[in-house]
N, C-alpha and C positions, 0 to 999 in steps of 0.2 A: 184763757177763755176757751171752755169747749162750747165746739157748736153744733147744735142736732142736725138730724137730717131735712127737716123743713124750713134750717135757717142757710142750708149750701144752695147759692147761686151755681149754675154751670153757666160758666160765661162761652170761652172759646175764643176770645179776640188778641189780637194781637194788640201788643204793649212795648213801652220803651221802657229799658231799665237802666237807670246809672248805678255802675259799682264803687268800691273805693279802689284805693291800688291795690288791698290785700284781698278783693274780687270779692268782697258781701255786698250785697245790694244796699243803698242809700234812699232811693228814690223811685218809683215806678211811677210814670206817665201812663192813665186812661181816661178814657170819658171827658178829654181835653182839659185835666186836672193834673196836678202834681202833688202825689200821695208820697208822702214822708215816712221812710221806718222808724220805728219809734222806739222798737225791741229787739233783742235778739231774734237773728232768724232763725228757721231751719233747713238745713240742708240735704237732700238723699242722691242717690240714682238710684234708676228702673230698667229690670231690661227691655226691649224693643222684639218683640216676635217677629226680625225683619223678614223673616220667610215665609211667612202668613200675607203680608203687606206689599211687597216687593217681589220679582219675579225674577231677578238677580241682581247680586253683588258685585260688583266692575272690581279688580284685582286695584289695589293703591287708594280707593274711592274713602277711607277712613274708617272711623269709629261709626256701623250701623245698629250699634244694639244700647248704647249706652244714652238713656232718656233722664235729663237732669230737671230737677226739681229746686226752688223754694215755698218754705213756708214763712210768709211774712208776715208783721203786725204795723198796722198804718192809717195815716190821719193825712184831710186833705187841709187843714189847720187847726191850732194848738187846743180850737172847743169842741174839735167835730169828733162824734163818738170813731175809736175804734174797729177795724174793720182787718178781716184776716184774708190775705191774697195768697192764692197758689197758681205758681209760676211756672209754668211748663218749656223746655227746648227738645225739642225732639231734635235726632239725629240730622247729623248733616243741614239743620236748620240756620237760621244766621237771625231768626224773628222769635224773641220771647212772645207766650203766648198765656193769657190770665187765663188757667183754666178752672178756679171755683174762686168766690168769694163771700164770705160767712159773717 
């Protein structure tokens, strides 16, 4: 499913995601719903312009540049149409964050 640019939501909220053991998402919790993967996801990193954002780097403080991504396909039950979530963690974050949904 491609989606135009009038069909991407910019969400921004924060989201719970369950993984399996082998770390691909299974499930992501929003809007007090529990949206099921239904597909393959996709997976990338980004990097973080942490020196644009941030005013220093603390020496031991981790990975500041490495912004990880899914792209997922999901149903909040087995009749409800399709719907494509992109899942954001920014650095040093511990909170997945819905950032478009399409």
């Amino acid at each position: 499913m491609t989606a135009t640019t009038s069909e991407v939501t910019s969400v921004g909220t924060p989201v719970g995601v369950r993984f399996s053991p082998m770390g691909a998402p299974l499930a992501v919790r929003h809007d007090g719903r529990i949206w099921v993967v239904v597909e393959d996801s996709v997976h990338w990193f980004a990097r973080d312009s942490w020196w644009e954002t941030r005013r220093t780097a603390p020496v031991g403080i981790g990975n500041l540049v490495d912004i990880e991504y899914w792209r997922v396909q999901v149903k909040p039950s087995a009749n409800a149409a399709l719907r494509t979530f992109t899942l954001r963690l920014e650095p040093l974050a511990e909170q997945w964050v819905l950032e478009t949904i399409s």
